[in-house]
PDB file of N, CA, C, O and CB in Angstrom:
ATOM      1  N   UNK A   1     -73.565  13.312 -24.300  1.00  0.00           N
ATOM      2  CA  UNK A   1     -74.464  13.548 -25.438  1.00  0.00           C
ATOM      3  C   UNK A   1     -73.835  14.561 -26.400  1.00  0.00           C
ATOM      4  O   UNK A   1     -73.882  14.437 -27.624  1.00  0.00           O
ATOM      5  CB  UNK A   1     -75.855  14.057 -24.948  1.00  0.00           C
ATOM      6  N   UNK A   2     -73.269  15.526 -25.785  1.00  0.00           N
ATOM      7  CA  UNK A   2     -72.669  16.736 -26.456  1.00  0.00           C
ATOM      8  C   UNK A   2     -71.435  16.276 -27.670  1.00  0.00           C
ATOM      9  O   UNK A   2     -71.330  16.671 -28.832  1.00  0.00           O
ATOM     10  CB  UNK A   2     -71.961  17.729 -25.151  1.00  0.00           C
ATOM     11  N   UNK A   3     -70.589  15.308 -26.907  1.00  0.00           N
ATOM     12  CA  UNK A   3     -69.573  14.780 -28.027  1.00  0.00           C
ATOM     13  C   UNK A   3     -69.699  13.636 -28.952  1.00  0.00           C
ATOM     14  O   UNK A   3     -68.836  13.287 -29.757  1.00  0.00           O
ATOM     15  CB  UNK A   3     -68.466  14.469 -27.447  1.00  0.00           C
ATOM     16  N   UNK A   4     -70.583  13.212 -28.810  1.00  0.00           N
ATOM     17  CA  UNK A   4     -71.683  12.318 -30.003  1.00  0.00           C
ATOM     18  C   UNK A   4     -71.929  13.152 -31.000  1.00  0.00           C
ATOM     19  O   UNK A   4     -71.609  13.073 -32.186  1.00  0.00           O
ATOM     20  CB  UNK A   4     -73.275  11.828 -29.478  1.00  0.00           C
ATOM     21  N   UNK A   5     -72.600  14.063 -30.344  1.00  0.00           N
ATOM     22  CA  UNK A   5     -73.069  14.996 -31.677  1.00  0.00           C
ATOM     23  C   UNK A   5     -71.420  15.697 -32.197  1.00  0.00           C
ATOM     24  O   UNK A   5     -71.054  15.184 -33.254  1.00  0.00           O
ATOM     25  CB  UNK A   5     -74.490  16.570 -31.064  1.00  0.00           C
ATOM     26  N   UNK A   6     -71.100  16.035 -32.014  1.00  0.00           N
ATOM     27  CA  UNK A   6     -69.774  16.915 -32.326  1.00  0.00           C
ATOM     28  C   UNK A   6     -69.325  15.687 -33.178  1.00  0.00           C
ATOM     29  O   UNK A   6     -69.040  15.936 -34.349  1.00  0.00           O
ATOM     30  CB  UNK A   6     -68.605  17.502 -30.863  1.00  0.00           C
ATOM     31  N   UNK A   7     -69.189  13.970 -32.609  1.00  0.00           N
ATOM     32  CA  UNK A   7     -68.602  13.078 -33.869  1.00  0.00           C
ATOM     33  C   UNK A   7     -69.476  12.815 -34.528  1.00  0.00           C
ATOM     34  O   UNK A   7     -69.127  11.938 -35.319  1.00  0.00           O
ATOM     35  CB  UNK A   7     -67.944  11.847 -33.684  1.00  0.00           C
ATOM     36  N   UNK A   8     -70.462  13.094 -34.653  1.00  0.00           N
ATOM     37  CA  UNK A   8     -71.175  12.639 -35.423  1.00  0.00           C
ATOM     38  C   UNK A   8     -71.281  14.021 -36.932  1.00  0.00           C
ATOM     39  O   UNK A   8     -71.663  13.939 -38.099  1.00  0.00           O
ATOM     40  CB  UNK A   8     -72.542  12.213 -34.442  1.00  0.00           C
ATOM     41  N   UNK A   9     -70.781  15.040 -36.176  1.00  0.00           N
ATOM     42  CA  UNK A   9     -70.745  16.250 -37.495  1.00  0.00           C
ATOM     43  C   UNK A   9     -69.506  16.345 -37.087  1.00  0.00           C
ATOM     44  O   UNK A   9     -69.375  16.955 -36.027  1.00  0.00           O
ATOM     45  CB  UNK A   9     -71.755  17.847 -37.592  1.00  0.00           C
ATOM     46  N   UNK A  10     -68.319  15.845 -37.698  1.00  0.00           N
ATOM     47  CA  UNK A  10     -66.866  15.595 -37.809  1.00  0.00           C
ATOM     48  C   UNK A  10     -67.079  14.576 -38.730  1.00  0.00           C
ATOM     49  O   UNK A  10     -66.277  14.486 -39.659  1.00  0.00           O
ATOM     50  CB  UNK A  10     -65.994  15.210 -36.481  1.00  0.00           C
ATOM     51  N   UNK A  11     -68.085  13.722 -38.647  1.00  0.00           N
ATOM     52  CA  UNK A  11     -67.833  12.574 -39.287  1.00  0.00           C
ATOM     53  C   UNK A  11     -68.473  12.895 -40.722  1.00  0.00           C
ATOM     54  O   UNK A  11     -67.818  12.682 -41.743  1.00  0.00           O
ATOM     55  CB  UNK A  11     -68.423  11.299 -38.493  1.00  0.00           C
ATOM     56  N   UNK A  12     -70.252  13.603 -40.783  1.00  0.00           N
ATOM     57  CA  UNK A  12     -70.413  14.157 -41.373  1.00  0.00           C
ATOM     58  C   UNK A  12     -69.307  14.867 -43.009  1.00  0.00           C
ATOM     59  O   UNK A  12     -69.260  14.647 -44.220  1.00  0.00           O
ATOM     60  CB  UNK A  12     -70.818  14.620 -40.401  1.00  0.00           C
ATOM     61  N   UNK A  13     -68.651  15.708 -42.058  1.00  0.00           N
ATOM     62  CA  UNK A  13     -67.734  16.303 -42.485  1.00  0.00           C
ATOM     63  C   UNK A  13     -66.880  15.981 -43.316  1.00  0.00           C
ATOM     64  O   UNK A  13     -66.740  16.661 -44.332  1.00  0.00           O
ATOM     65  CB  UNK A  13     -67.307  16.584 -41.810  1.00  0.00           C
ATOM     66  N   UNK A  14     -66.199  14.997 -43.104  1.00  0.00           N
ATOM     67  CA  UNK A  14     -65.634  13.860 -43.417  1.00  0.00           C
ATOM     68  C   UNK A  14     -65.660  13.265 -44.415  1.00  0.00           C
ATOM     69  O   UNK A  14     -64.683  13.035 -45.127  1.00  0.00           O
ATOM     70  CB  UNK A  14     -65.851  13.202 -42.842  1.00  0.00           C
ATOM     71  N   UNK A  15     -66.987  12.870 -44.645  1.00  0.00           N
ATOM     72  CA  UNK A  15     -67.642  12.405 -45.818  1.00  0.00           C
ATOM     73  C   UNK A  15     -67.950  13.262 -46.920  1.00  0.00           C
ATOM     74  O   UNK A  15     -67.974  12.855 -48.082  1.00  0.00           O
ATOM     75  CB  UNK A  15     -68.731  11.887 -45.478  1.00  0.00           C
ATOM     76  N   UNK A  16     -68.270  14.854 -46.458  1.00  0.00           N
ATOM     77  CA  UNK A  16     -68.465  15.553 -47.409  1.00  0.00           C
ATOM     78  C   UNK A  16     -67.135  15.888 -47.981  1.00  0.00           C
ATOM     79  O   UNK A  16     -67.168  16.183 -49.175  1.00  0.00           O
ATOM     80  CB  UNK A  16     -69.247  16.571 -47.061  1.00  0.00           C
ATOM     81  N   UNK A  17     -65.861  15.912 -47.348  1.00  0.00           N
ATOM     82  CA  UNK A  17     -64.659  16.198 -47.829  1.00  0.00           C
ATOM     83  C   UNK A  17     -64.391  14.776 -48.914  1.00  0.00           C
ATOM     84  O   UNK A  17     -64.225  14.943 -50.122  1.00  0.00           O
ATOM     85  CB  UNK A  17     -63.541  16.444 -46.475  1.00  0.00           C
ATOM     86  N   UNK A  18     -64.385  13.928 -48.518  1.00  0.00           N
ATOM     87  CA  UNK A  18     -64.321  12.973 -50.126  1.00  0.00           C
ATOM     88  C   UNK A  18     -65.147  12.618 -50.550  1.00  0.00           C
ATOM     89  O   UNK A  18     -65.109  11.391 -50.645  1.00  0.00           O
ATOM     90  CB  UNK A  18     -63.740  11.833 -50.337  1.00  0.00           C
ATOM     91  N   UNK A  19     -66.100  13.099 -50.958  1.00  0.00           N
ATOM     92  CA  UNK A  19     -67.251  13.384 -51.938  1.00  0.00           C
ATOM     93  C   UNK A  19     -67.026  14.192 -52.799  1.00  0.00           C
ATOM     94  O   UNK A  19     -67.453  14.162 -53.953  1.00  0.00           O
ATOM     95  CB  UNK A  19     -68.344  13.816 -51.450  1.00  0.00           C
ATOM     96  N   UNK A  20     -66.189  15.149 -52.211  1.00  0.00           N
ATOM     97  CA  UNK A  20     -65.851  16.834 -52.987  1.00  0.00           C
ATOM     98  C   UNK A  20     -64.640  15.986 -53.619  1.00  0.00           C
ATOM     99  O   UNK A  20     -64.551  15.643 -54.797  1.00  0.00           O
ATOM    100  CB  UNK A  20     -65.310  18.673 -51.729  1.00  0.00           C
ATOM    101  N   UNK A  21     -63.884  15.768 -52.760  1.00  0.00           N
ATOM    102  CA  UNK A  21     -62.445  15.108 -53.306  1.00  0.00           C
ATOM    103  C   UNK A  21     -62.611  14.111 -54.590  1.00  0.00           C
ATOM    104  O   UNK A  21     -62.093  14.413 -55.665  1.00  0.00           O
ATOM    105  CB  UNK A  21     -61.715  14.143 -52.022  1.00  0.00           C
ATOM    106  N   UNK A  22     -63.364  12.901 -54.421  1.00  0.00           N
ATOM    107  CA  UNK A  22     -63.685  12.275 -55.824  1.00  0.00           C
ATOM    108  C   UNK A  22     -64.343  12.787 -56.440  1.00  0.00           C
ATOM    109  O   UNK A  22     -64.399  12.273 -57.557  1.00  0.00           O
ATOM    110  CB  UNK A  22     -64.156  11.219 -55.953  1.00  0.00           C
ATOM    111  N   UNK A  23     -65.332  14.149 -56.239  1.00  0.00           N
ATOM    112  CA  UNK A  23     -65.621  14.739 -57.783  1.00  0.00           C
ATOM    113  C   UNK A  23     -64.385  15.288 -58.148  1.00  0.00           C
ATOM    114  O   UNK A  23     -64.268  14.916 -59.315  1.00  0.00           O
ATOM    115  CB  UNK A  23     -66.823  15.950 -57.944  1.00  0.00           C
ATOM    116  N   UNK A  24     -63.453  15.905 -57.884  1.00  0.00           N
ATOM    117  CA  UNK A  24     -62.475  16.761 -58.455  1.00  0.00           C
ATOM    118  C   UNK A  24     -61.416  15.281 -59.158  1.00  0.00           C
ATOM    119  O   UNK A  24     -60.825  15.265 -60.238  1.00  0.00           O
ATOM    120  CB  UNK A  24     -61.648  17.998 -57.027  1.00  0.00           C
ATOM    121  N   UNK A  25     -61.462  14.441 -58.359  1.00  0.00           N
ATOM    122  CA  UNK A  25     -60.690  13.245 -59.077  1.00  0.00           C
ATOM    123  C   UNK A  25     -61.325  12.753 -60.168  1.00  0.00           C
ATOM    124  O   UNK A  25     -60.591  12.406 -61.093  1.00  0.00           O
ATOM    125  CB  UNK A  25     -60.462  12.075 -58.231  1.00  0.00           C
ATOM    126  N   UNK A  26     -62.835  12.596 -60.347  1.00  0.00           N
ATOM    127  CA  UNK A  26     -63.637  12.386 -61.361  1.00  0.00           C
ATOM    128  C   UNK A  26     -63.221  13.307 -62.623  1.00  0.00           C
ATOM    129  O   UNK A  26     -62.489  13.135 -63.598  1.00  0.00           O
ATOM    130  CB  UNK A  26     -65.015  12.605 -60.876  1.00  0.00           C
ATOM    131  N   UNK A  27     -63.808  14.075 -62.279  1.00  0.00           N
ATOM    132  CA  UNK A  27     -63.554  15.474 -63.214  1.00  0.00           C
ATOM    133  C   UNK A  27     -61.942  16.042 -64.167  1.00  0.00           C
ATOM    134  O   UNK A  27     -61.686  16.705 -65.172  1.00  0.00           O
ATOM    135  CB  UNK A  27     -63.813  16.699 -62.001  1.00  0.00           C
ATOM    136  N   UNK A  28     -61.182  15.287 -63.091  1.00  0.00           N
ATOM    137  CA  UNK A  28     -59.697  15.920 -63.775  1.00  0.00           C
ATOM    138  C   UNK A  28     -59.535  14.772 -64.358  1.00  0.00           C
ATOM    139  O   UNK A  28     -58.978  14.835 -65.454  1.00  0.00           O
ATOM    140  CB  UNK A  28     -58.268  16.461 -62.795  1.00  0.00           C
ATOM    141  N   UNK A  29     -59.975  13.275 -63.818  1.00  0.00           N
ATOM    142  CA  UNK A  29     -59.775  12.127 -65.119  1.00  0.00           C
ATOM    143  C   UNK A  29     -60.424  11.672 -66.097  1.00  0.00           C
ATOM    144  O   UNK A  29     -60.064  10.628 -66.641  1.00  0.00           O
ATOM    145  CB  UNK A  29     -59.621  11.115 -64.841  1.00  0.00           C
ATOM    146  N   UNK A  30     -61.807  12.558 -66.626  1.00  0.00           N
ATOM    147  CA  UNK A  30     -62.867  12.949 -67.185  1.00  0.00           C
ATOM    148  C   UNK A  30     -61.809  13.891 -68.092  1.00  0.00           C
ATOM    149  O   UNK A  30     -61.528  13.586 -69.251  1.00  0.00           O
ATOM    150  CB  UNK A  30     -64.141  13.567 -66.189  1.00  0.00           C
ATOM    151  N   UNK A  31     -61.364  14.847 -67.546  1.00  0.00           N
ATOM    152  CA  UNK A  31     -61.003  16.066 -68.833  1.00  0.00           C
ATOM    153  C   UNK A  31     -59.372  15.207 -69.248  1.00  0.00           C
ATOM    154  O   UNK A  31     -58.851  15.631 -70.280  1.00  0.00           O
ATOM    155  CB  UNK A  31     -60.740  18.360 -68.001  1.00  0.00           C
ATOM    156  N   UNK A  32     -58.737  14.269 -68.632  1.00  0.00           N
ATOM    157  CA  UNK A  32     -57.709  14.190 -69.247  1.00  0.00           C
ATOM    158  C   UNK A  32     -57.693  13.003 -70.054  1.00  0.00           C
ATOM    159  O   UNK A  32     -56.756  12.813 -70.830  1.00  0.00           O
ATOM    160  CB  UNK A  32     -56.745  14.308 -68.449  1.00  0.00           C
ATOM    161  N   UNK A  33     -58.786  12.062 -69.932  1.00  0.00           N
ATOM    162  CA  UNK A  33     -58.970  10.882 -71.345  1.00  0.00           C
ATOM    163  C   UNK A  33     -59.974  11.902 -72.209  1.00  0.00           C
ATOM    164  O   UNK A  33     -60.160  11.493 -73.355  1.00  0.00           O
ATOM    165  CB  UNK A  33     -59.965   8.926 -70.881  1.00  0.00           C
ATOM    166  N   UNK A  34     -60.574  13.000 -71.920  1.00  0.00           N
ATOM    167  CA  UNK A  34     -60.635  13.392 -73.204  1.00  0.00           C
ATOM    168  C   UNK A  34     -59.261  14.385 -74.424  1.00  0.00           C
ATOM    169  O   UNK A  34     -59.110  14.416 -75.646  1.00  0.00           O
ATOM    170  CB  UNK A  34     -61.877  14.148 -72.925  1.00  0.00           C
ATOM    171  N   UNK A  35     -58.702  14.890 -73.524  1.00  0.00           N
ATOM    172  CA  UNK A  35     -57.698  15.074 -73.636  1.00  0.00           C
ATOM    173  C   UNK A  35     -56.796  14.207 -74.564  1.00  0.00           C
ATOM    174  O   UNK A  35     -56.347  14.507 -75.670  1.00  0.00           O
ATOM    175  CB  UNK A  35     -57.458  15.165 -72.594  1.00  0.00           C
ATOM    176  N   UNK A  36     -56.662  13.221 -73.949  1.00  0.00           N
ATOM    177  CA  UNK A  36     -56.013  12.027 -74.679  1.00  0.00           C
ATOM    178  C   UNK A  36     -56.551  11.780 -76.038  1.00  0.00           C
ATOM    179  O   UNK A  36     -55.878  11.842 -77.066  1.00  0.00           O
ATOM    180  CB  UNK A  36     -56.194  10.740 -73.892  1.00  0.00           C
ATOM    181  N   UNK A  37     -58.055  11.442 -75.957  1.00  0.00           N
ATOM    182  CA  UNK A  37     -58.438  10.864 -76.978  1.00  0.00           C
ATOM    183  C   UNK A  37     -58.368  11.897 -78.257  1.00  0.00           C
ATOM    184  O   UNK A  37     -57.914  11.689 -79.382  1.00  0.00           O
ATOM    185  CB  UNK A  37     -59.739  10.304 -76.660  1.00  0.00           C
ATOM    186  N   UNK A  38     -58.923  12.982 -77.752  1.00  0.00           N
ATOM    187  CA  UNK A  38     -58.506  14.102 -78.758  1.00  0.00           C
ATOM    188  C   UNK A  38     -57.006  14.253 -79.554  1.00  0.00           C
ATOM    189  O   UNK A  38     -56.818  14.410 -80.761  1.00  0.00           O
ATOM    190  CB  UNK A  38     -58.649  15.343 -77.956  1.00  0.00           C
ATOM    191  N   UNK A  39     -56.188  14.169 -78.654  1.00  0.00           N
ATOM    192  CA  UNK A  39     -54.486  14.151 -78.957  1.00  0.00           C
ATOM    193  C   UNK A  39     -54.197  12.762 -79.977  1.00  0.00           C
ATOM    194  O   UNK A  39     -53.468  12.699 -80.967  1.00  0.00           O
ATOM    195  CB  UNK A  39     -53.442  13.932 -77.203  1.00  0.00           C
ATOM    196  N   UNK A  40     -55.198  11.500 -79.237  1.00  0.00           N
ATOM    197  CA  UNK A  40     -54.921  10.494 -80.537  1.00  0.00           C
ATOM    198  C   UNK A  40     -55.704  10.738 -81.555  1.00  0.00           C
ATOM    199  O   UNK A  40     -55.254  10.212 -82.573  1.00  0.00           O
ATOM    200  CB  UNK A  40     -55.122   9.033 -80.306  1.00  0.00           C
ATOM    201  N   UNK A  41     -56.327  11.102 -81.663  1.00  0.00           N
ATOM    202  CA  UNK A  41     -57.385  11.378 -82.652  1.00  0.00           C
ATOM    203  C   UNK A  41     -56.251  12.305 -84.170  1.00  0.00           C
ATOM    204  O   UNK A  41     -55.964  11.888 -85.292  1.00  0.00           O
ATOM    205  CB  UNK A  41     -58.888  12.624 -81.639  1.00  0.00           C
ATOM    206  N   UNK A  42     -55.911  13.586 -83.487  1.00  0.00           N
ATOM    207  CA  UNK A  42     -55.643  14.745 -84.218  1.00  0.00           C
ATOM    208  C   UNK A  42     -54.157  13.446 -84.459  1.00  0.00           C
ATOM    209  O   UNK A  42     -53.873  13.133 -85.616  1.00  0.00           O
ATOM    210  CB  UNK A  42     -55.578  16.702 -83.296  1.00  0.00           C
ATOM    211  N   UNK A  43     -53.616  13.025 -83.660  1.00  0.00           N
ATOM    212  CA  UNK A  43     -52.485  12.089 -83.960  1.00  0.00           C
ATOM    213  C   UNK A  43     -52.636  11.203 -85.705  1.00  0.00           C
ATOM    214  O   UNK A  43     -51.959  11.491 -86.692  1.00  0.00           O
ATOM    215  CB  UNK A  43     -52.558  10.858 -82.520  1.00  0.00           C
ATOM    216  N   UNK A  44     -53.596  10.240 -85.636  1.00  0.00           N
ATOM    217  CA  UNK A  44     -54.224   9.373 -85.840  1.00  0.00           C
ATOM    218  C   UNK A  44     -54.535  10.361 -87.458  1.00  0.00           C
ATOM    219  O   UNK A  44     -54.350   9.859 -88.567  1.00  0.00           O
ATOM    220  CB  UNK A  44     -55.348   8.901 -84.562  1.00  0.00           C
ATOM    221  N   UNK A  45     -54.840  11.255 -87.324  1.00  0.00           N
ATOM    222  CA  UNK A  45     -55.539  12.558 -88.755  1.00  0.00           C
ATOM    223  C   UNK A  45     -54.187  12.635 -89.566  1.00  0.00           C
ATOM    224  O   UNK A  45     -54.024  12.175 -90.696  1.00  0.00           O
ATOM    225  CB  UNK A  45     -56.116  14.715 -88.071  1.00  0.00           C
ATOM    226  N   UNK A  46     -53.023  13.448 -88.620  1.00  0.00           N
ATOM    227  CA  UNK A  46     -51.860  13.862 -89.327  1.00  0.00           C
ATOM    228  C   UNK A  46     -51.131  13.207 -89.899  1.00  0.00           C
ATOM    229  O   UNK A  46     -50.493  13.614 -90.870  1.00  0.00           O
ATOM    230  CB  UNK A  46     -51.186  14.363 -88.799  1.00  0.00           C
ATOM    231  N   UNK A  47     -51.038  11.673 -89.281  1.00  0.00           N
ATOM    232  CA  UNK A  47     -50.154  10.302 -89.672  1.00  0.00           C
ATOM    233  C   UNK A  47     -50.992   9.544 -90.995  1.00  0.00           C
ATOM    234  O   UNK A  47     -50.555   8.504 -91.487  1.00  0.00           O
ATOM    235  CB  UNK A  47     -50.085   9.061 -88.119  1.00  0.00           C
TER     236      UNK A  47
END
């Protein structure tokens, strides 16, 4: 019974680690198409 529970909060765990992981993947490819679009934009102004 004891190591059920132990996989069962490992597994837990688990899940919360790429949850965290695709927000930070979200987030850094969120700030870098804005990034982009901004860069074409100011591109797009000067030309």
């Amino acid at each position: 019974m004891t190591e059920k529970r132990i996989v069962e909060t490992v597994d837990q765990g688990r899940q919360g680690e790429t949850s965290n992981h695709m927000r930070w993947v979200l987030l850094a490819t969120m700030v870098m198409s804005i990034a982009a679009i901004g860069a074409a934009w100011v591109w797009i102004i000067r030309v």
